[in-house]
Each structure stands twice: as C-alpha cells, then as structure tokens.
KOLPAKOL-344124 format. One record per residue (C-alpha): residue number from 1; residue in three letters; chain; x, y, z. Coordinates in Angstrom, 3 decimals, decimal comma, m for minus. Last residue first. Example, Ala and Ser with C-alpha at 12.3 -4.5 7.8 and 13.67 -1.06 7.14 Angstrom:
<tiros>
<2 "SER" "A" <13,670 m1,060 7,140>>
<1 "ALA" "A" <12,300 m4,500 7,800>>
</tiros>
This chain:
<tiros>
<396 "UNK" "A" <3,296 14,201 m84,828>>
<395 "UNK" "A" <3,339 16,571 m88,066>>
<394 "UNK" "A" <0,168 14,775 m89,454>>
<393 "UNK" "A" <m1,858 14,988 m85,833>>
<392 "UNK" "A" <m1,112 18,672 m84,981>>
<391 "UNK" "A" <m2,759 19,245 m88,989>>
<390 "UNK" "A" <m5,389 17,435 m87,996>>
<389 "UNK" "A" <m6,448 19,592 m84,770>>
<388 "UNK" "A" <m5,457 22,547 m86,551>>
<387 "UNK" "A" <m8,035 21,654 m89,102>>
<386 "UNK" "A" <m10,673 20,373 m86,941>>
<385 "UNK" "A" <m10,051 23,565 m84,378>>
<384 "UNK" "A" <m11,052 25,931 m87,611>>
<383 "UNK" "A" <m14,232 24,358 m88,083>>
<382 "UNK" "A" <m14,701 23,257 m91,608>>
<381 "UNK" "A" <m16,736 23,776 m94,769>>
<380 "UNK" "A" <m15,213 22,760 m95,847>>
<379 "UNK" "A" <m13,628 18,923 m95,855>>
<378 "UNK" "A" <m10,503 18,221 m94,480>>
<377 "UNK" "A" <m8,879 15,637 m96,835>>
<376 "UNK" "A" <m5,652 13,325 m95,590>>
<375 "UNK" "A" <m2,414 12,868 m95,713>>
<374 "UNK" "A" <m1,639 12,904 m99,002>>
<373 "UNK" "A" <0,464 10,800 m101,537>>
<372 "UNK" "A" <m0,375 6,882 m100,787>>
<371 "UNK" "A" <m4,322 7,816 m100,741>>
<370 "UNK" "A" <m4,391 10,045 m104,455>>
<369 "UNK" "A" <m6,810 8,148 m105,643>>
<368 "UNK" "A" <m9,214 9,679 m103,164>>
<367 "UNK" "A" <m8,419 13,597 m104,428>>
<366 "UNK" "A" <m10,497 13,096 m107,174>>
<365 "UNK" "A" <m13,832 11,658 m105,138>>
<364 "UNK" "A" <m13,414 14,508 m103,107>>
<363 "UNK" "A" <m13,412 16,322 m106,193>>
<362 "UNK" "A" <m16,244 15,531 m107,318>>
<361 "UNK" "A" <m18,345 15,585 m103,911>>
<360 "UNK" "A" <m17,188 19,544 m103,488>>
<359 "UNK" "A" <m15,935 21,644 m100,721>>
<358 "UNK" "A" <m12,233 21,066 m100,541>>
<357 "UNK" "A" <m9,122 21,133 m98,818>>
<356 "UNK" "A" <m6,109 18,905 m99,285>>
<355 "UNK" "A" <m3,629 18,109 m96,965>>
<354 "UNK" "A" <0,284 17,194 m98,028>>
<353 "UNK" "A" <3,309 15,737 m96,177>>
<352 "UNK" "A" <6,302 16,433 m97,469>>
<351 "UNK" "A" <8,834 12,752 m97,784>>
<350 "UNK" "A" <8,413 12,476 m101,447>>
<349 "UNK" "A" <9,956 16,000 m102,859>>
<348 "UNK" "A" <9,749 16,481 m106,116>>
<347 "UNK" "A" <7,102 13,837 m107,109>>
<346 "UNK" "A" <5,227 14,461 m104,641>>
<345 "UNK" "A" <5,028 18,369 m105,181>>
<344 "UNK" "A" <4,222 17,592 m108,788>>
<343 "UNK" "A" <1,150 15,244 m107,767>>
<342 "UNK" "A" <m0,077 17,667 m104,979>>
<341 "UNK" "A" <0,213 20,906 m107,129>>
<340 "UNK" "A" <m1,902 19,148 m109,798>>
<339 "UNK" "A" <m4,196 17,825 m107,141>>
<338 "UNK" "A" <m4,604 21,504 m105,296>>
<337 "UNK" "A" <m5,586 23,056 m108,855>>
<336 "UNK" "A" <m2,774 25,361 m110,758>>
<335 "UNK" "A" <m4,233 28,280 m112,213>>
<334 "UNK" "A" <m7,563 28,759 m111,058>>
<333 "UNK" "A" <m7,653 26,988 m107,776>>
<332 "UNK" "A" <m10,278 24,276 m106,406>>
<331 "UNK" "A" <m8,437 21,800 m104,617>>
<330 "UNK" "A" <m7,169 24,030 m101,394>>
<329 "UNK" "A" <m4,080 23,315 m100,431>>
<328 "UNK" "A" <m1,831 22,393 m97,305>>
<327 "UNK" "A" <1,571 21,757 m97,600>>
<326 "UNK" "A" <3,721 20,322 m94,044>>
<325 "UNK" "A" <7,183 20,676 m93,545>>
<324 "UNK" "A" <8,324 23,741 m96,284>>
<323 "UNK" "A" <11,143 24,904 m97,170>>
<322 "UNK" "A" <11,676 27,298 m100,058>>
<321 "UNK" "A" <14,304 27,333 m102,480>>
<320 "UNK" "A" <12,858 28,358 m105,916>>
<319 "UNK" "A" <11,276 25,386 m106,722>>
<318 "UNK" "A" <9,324 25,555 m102,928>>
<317 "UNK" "A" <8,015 28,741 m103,825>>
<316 "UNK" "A" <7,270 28,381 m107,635>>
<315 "UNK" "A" <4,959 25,335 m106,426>>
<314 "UNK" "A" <3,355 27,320 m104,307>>
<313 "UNK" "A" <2,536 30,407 m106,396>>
<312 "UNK" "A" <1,347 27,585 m109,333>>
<311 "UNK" "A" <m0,922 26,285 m106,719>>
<310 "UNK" "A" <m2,828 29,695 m106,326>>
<309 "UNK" "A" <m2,798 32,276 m103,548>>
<308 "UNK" "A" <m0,044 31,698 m101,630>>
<307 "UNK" "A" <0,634 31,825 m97,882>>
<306 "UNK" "A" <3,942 30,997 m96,170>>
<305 "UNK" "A" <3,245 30,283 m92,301>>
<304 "UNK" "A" <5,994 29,517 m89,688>>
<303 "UNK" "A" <4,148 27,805 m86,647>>
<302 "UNK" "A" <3,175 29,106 m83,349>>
<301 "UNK" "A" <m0,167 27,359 m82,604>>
<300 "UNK" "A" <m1,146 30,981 m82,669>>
<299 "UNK" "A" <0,720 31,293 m86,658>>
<298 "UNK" "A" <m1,871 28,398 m87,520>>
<297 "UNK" "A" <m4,852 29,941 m86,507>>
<296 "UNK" "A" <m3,703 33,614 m88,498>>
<295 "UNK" "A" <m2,923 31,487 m91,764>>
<294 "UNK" "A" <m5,959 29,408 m91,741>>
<293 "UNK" "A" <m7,870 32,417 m91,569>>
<292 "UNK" "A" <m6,048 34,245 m94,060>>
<291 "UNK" "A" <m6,163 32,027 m96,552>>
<290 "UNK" "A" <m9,942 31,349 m95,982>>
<289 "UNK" "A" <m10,625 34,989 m96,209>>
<288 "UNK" "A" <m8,587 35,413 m99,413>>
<287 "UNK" "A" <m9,846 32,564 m101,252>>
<286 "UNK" "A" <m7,225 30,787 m103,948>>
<285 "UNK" "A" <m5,604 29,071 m101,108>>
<284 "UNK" "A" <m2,413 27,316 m101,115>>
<283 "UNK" "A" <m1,066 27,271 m98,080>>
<282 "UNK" "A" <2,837 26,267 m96,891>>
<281 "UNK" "A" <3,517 25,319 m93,284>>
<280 "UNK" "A" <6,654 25,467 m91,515>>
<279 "UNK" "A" <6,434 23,718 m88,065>>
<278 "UNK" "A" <7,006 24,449 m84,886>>
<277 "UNK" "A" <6,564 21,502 m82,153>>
<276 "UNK" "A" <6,521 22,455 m78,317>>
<275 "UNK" "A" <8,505 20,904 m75,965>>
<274 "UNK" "A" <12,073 22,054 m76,261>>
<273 "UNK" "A" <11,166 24,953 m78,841>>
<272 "UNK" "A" <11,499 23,580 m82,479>>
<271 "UNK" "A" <13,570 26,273 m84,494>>
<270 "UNK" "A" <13,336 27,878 m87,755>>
<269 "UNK" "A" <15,992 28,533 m90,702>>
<268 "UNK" "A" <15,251 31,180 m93,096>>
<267 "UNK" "A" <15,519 29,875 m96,784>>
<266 "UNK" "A" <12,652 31,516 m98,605>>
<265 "UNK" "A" <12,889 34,859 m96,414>>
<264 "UNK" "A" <16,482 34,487 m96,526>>
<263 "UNK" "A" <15,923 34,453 m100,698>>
<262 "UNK" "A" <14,247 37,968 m100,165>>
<261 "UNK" "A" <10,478 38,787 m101,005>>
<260 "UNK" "A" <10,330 42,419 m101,262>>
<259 "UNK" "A" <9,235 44,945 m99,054>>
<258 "UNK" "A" <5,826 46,447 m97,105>>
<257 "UNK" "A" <5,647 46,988 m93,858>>
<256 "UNK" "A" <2,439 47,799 m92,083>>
<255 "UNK" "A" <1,917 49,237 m88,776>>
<254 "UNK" "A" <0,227 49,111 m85,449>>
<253 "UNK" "A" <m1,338 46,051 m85,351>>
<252 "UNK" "A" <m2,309 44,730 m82,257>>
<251 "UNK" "A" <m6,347 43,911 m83,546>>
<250 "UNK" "A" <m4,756 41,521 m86,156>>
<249 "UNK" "A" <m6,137 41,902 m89,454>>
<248 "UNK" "A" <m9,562 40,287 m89,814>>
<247 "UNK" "A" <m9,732 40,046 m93,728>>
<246 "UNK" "A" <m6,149 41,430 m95,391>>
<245 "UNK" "A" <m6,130 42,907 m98,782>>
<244 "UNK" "A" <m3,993 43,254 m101,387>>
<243 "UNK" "A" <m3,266 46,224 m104,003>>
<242 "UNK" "A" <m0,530 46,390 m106,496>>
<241 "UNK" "A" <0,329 49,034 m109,620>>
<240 "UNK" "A" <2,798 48,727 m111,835>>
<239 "UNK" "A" <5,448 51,655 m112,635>>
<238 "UNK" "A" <7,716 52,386 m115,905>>
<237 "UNK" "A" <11,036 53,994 m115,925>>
<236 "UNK" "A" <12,705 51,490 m117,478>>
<235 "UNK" "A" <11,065 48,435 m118,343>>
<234 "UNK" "A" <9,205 46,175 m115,482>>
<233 "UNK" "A" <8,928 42,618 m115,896>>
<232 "UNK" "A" <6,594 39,633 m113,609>>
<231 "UNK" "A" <3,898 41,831 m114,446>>
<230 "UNK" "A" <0,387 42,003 m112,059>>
<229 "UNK" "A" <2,851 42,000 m109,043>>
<228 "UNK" "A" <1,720 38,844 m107,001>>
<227 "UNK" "A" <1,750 39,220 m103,054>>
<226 "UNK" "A" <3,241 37,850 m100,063>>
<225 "UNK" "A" <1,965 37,068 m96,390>>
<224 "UNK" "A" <3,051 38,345 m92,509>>
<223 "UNK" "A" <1,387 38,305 m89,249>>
<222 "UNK" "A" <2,473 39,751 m85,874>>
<221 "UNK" "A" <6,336 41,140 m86,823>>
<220 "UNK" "A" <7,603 43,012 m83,448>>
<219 "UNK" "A" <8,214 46,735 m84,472>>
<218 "UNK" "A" <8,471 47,629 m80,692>>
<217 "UNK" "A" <4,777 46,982 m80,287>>
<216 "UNK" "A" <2,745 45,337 m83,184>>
<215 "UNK" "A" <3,713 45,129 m86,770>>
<214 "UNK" "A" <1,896 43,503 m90,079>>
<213 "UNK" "A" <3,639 42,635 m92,713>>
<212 "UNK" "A" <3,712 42,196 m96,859>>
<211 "UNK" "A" <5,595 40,306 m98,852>>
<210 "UNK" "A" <5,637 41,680 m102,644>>
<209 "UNK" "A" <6,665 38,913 m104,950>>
<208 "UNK" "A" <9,699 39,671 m107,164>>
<207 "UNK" "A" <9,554 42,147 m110,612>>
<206 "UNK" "A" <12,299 41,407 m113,506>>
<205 "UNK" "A" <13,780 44,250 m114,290>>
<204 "UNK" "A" <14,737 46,096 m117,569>>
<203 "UNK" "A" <17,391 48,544 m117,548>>
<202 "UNK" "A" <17,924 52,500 m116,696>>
<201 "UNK" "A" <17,312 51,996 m113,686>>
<200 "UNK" "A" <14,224 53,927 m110,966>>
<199 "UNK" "A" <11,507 50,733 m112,080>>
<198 "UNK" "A" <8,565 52,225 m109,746>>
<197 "UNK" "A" <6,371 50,138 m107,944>>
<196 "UNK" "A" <3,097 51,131 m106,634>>
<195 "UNK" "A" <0,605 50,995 m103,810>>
<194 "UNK" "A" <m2,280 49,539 m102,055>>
<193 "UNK" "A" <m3,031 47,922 m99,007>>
<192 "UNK" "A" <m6,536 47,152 m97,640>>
<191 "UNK" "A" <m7,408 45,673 m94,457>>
<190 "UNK" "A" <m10,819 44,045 m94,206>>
<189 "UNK" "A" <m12,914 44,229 m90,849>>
<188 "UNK" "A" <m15,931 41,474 m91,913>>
<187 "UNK" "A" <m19,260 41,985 m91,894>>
<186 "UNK" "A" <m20,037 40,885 m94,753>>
<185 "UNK" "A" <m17,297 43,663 m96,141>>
<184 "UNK" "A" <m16,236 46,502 m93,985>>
<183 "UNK" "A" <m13,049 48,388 m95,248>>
<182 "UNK" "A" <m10,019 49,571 m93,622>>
<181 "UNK" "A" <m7,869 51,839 m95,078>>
<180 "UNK" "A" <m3,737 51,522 m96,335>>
<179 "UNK" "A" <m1,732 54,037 m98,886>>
<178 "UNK" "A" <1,899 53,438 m100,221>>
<177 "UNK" "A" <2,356 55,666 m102,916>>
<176 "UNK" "A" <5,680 54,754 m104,242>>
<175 "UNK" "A" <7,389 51,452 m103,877>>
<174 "UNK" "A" <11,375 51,626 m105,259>>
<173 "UNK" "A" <12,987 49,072 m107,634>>
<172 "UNK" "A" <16,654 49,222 m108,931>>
<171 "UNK" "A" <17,270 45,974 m107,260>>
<170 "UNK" "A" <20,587 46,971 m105,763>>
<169 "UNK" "A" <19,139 49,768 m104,313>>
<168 "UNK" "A" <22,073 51,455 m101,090>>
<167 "UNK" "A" <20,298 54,066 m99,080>>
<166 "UNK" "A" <23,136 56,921 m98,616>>
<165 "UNK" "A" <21,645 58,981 m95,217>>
<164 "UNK" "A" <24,229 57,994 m93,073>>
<163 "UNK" "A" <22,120 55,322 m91,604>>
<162 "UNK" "A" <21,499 53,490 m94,980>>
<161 "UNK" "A" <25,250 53,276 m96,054>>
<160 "UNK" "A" <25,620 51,621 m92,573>>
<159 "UNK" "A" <22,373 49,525 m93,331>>
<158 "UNK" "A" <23,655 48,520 m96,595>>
<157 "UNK" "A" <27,036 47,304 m95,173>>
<156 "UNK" "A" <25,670 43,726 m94,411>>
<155 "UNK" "A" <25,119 43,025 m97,765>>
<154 "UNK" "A" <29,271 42,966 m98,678>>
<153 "UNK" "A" <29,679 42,386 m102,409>>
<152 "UNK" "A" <26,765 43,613 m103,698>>
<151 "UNK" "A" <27,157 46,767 m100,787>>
<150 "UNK" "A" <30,565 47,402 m102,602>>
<149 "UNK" "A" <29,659 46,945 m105,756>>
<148 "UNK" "A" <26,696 49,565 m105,409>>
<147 "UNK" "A" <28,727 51,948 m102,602>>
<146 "UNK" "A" <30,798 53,079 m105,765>>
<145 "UNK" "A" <30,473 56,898 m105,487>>
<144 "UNK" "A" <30,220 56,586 m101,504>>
<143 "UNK" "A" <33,239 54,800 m100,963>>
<142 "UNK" "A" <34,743 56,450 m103,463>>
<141 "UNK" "A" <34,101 59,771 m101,759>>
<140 "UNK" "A" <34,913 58,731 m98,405>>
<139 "UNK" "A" <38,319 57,765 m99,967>>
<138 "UNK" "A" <38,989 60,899 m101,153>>
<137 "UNK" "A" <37,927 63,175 m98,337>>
<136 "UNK" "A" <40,512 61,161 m96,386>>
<135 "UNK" "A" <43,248 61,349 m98,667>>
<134 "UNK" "A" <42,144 65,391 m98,703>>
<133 "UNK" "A" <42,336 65,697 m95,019>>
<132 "UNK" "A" <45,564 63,755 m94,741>>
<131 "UNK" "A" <47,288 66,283 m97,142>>
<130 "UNK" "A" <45,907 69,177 m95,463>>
<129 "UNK" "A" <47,422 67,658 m92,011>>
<128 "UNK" "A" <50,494 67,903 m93,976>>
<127 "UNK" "A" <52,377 64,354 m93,638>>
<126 "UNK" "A" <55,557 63,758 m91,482>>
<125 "UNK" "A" <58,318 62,339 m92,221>>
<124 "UNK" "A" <60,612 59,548 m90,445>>
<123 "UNK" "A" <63,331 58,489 m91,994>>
<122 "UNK" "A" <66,275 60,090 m90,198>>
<121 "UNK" "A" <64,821 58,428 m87,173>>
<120 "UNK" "A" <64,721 55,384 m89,320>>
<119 "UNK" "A" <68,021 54,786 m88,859>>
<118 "UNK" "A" <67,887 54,562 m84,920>>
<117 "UNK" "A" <71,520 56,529 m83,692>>
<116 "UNK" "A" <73,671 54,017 m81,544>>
<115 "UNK" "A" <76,262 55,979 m79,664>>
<114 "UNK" "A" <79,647 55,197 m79,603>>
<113 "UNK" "A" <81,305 55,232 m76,525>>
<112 "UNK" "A" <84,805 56,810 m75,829>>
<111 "UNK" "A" <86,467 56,166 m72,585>>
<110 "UNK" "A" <87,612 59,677 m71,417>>
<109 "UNK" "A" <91,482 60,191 m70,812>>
<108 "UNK" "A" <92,329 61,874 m67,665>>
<107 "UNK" "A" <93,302 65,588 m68,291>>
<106 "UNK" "A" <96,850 66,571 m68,592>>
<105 "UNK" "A" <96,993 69,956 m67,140>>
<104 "UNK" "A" <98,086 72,957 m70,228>>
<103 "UNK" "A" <102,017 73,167 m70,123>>
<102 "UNK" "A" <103,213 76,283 m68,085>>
<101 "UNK" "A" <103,747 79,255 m70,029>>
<100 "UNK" "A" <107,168 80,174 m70,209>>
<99 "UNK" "A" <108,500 84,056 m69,583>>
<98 "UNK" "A" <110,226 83,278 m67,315>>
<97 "UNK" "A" <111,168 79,610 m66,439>>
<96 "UNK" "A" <108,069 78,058 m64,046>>
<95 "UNK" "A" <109,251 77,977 m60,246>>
<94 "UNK" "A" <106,118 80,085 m58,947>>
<93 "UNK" "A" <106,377 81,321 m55,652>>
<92 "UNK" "A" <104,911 79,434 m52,846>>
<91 "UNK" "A" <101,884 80,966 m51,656>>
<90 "UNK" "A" <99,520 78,262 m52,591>>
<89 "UNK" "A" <101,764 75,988 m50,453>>
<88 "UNK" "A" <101,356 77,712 m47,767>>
<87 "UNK" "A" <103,414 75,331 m44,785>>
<86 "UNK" "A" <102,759 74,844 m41,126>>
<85 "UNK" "A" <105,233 73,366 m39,159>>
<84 "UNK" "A" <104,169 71,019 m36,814>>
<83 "UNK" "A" <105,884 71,738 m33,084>>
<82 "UNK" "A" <102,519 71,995 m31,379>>
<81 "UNK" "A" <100,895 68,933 m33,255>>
<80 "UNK" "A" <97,611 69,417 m35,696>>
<79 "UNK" "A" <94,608 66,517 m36,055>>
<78 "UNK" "A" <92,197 67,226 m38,775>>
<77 "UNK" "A" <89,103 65,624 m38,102>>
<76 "UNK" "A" <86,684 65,939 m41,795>>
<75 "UNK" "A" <85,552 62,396 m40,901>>
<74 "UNK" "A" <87,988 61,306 m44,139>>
<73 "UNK" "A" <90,732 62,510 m42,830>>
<72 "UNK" "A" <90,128 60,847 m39,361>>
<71 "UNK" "A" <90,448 57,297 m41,106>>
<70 "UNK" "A" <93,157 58,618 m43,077>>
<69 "UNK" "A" <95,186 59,052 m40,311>>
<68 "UNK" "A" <94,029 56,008 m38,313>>
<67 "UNK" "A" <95,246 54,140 m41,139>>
<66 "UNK" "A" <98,397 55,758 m41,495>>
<65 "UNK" "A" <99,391 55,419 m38,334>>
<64 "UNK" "A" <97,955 51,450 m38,364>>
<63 "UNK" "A" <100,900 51,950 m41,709>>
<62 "UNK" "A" <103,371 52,807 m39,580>>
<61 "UNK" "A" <105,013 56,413 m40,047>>
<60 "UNK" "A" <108,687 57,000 m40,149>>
<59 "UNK" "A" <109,911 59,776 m38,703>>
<58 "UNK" "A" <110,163 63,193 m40,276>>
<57 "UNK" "A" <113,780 63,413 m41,993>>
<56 "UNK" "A" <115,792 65,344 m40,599>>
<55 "UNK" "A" <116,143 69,103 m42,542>>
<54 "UNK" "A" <119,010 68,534 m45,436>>
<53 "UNK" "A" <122,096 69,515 m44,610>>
<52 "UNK" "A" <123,698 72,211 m45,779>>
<51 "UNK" "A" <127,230 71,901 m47,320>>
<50 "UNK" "A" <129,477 74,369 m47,034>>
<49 "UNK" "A" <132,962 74,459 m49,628>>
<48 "UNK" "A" <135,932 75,201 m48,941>>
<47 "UNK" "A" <137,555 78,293 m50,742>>
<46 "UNK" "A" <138,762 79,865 m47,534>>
<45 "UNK" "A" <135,934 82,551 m47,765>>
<44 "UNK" "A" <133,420 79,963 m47,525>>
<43 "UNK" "A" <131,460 78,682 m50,949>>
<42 "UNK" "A" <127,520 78,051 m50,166>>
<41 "UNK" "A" <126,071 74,504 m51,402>>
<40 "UNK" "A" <122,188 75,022 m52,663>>
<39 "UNK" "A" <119,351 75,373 m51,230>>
<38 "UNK" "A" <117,582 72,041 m50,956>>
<37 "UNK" "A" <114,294 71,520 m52,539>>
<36 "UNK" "A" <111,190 70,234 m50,100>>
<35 "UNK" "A" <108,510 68,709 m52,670>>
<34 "UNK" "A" <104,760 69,380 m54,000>>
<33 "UNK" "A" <103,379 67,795 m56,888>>
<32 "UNK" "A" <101,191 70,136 m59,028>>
<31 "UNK" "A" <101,863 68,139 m62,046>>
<30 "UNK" "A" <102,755 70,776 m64,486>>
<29 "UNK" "A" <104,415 74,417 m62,061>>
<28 "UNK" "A" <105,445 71,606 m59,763>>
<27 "UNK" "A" <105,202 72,792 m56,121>>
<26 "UNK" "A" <107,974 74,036 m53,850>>
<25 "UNK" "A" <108,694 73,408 m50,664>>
<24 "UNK" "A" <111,909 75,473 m49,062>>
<23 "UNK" "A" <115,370 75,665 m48,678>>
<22 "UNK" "A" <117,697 76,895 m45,892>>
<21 "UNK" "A" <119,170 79,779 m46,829>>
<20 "UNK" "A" <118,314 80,433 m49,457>>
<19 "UNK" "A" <116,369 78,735 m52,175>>
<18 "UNK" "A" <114,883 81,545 m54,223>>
<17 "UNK" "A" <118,359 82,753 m53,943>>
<16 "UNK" "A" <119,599 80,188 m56,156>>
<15 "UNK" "A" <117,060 81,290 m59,087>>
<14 "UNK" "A" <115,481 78,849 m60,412>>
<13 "UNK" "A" <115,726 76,702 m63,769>>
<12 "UNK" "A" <112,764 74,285 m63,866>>
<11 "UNK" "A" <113,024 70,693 m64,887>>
<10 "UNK" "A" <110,278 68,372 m64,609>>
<9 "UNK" "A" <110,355 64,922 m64,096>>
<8 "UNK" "A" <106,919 63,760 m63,354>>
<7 "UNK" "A" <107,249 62,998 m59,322>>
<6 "UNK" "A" <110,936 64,009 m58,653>>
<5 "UNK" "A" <109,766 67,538 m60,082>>
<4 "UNK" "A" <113,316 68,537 m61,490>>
<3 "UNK" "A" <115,759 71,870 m59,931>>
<2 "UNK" "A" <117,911 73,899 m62,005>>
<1 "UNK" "A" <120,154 76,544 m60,780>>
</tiros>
C-alpha cells in the first residue's frame, strides 16, 4: 500500500497491516510532517466491500481559539482535556521503504557574504630585530663620521655632538695651556691670562681675535674684552702664544673663559630697557689700565662695551660687521691714531658719534678741526664721572 506526505509529497509503500484497523498518525520519514492515514478498505465475505470511515473531524477552531492557544503556548501552559487523545509520535514506526535511507534534512539556505580581506595584510613583513639594530648602528655612525658638514650646516647641533662626548671644530683651532695669576703692579691687582693656540688641521688658518671673559655666580658673564694673536696665520701643526692682562678685575669673578671672537658677538642685537638707555660703545685705547677702566664704568651704567687696543682694531671691528652707537678713542695710538680712526669712521658711517681722549696741547689743537665730526674732547687726565657724565650727554 502506498501512502504520500500531503505536506511535501512523499510516497512511502507500507504495509496494510501497519494501518489496521483503524489507522493511525504517521510522520514523514523527509519532512517530519505528521498526518492521520486511513487503513485501508476491508473485503467482506460476500464480496462487498467495507469502507471505514475516517475518525470525525475535530471541530473547527476560531482563530480568538487560536490566539489564546498560542498565547498559553508560549507561557510554557499546556492546557489538556479529559477525552484528548494522547498520541507518541516519536514512537510511531518508521514508514521509510526497506532498506532505503531516508533523504538527508534540507537545511535552510545560508545568505552568503563575502568577506573583505585588507590587501596589505598579505603585505605586511616584518624586519629582524638584528636587522634594525645594524640600520641603526649605521646611521649613528655616519652621523658621527661626518658630524663636520653636518654641524656647518646646522650650528645648533654642536652642543648635542658636544654633550655626547663628540666636540664638533670647525675652525680647526684648539687653546692649550690655559694658565691665569694675579700680579701687583703700582699698586694695582692685575689679572694675567696666558695661553696657546694650536692649529690641530692639516691646512693653513687664518687666526681670529681672542675674546676673553670674566664669570661670576651661575656662569653669569661680568666683564668681557678681546685680544690680538701675535699672527693673523697659523700653518699646520704650529702653535702661537697669547697673554693679556686685566688691571682691577672684578672682585665677583669666579672664572675665566676664553674663546674666539664669533660674528654673533659682532652682530648681537641689544635692547634699551623702558627707562633706562643702553648703548653700545666701542674704545680705542692703546693703555691697558685706561681701557679697562673706562670699560668696567661704562658696563655699571649698563652699556655693551667692545674694547680695542689700537685704532686699526676698531676700525677692523666695525668693517667687519660690528655695531657700534657711540666710539670713543684715545688720540695717541701706535698704529692707527684716534684722528685717523675718527676721519675714516666718519666717512663710513656719518651718523656715529665720536669722543676723543687725549693728554697733550698738540693734539688738542689737532683734534679742533675736526668740530663738525666729533662730539667732543675729554681731556686726561680725567675723572671717571666726567667721562660717563659726557658720554650720558652725547647719546641723549
């Protein structure tokens, strides 16, 4: 006998008997479904034929049935009647043909998405910490090798290179032998500087000023000046010796630097205070104690002070950059006498006011002519107040 799921069609061929007397539920071997098959008709000994009717069918139910129903379902209530008739479907025999195996479940059809995959996760490599380590090693060394250009090129690195114990030279000069004392002379406490500079290239080099400072607490600059190297060239290899001297060094002095004269130190840019005028002052002054003097009573009124020791010093200072707002010189100078100096200064540079110093009737009478280019004449010997009393007058 063959029987057919009424939900997905199936046919199954069954044994009548399986069906007797009355029928039974059966479930669908593929879809699970679950329905009541008939038995089938039985033949009576007259030949007729006996049909079975179906069981009645259960009364309809109405949908607010239904709802209330599935309403309780869902609460987990299950409501049972006294004349239900309970059914096993688990236990219902198998309706599958013999020896058959029943087709696999059809499972629901998953929506496929296609995952997006970064292309440069393929890409991505990674280095050898050994590898890194040498790259690095490398570039630390030409940094190092070839800190010259680079410090030439960048100034400000030279204290870095400095720090890490790799002083950077571009000038290819080093002072050896620094040594300082203090003398008595007249009277007078003079501080003494000597040393030497070395030419450490293989080149010849032309030799800068010296400048020279001296240092109170926390490194703070007191009093500074400059110094002529006895050559202006130094060949490879070859030192020069220098010495200057400071009369009446400052009493808060705790150390001396000694360097070379930079351009900054030529073109360094000074302020005016709101109230107070500051000024930057060149001397020319072939006497040390008089150059010093003037320097240190000048520097308390809080101007900038550049010192030379001969005219042709201070005219090489203000050709090669330097600014100045007021000159004052001496007359009397080996090289380069204070009138000389006066006429070329004025004739470079009109608008700087100049004072001349002097001690001697002849030259006074020298420096007269020169009214519409100076400011004036201070005469020595002089009071130190007179001459920072006149120079307050010229820059006002």
């Amino acid at each position: 006998m063959r029987i057919e799921c009424p939900a997905c069609a199936a046919g199954f061929e069954v044994s009548p008997s399986a069906l007797e007397p009355n029928g039974r539920t059966v479930r669908c071997a593929a879809c699970k479904t679950t329905w009541f098959a008939s038995a089938p008709a039985m033949a009576l000994a007259d030949g007729a034929i006996e049909e079975i009717s179906p069981p009645a069918r259960a009364p309809a139910i109405s949908a607010e049935d239904r709802a209330d129903h599935d309403a309780l379902a869902a609460a987990g209530i299950r409501p049972v009647t006294d004349d239900a008739e309970i059914i096993v479907v688990e236990k219902a025999p198998s309706i599958s043909p013999a020896g058959e195996e029943p087709p696999p479940p059809v499972m629901p059809k998953r929506k496929t998405v296609a995952r997006f995959t970064s292309s440069t996760r393929g890409r991505e490599r990674r280095f050898p910490l050994g590898l890194v380590a040498v790259l690095l090693i490398g570039v630390l060394s030409l940094g190092i090798a070839g800190r010259q250009s680079i410090v030439r090129a960048a100034p400000e690195l030279a204290s870095l290179y400095a720090a890490i114990g790799f002083p950077v030279n571009l000038r290819g000069l080093e002072f050896q032998n620094i040594r300082t004392r203090q003398e008595i002379q007249d009277g007078i406490t003079v501080l003494a500087i000597e040393g030497e500079v070395e030419n450490i290239v293989s080149r010849a080099v032309e030799l800068p000023r010296v400048r020279l400072s001296v240092l109170g607490e926390n490194g703070v600059e007191i009093y500074s000046w400059t110094a002529l190297l006895p050559r202006s060239i130094l060949y490879p290899h070859e030192r020069v010796q220098f010495k200057s001297r400071l009369a009446s060094p400052p009493a808060a002095g705790k150390e001396i630097m000694v360097r070379f004269l930079t351009r900054g130190d030529l073109t360094g840019v000074f302020t005016k205070p709101k109230g107070h005028l500051v000024a930057r002052i060149l001397i020319a002054e072939d006497e040390e104690a008089s150059r010093m003097l003037l320097t240190r009573a000048l520097e308390l009124d809080g101007h900038s002070v550049h010192a030379c020791a001969d005219g042709a010093d201070a005219l090489e200072y203000l050709q090669g950059g330097g600014e100045a707002d007021l000159l004052l010189t001496d007359i009397s100078m080996p090289l380069m006498d204070g009138i000389a100096l006066a006429l070329s200064v004025s004739r470079d540079r009109p608008t700087l006011p100049i004072l001349l110093m002097t001690g001697f009737a002849d030259q006074r009478e020298r420096a007269s002519g020169l009214d519409s280019l100076i400011k004036g004449v201070i005469v020595k010997p002089f009071q130190i107040e007179d001459v920072r009393a006149k120079v307050r007058d010229v820059l006002a």
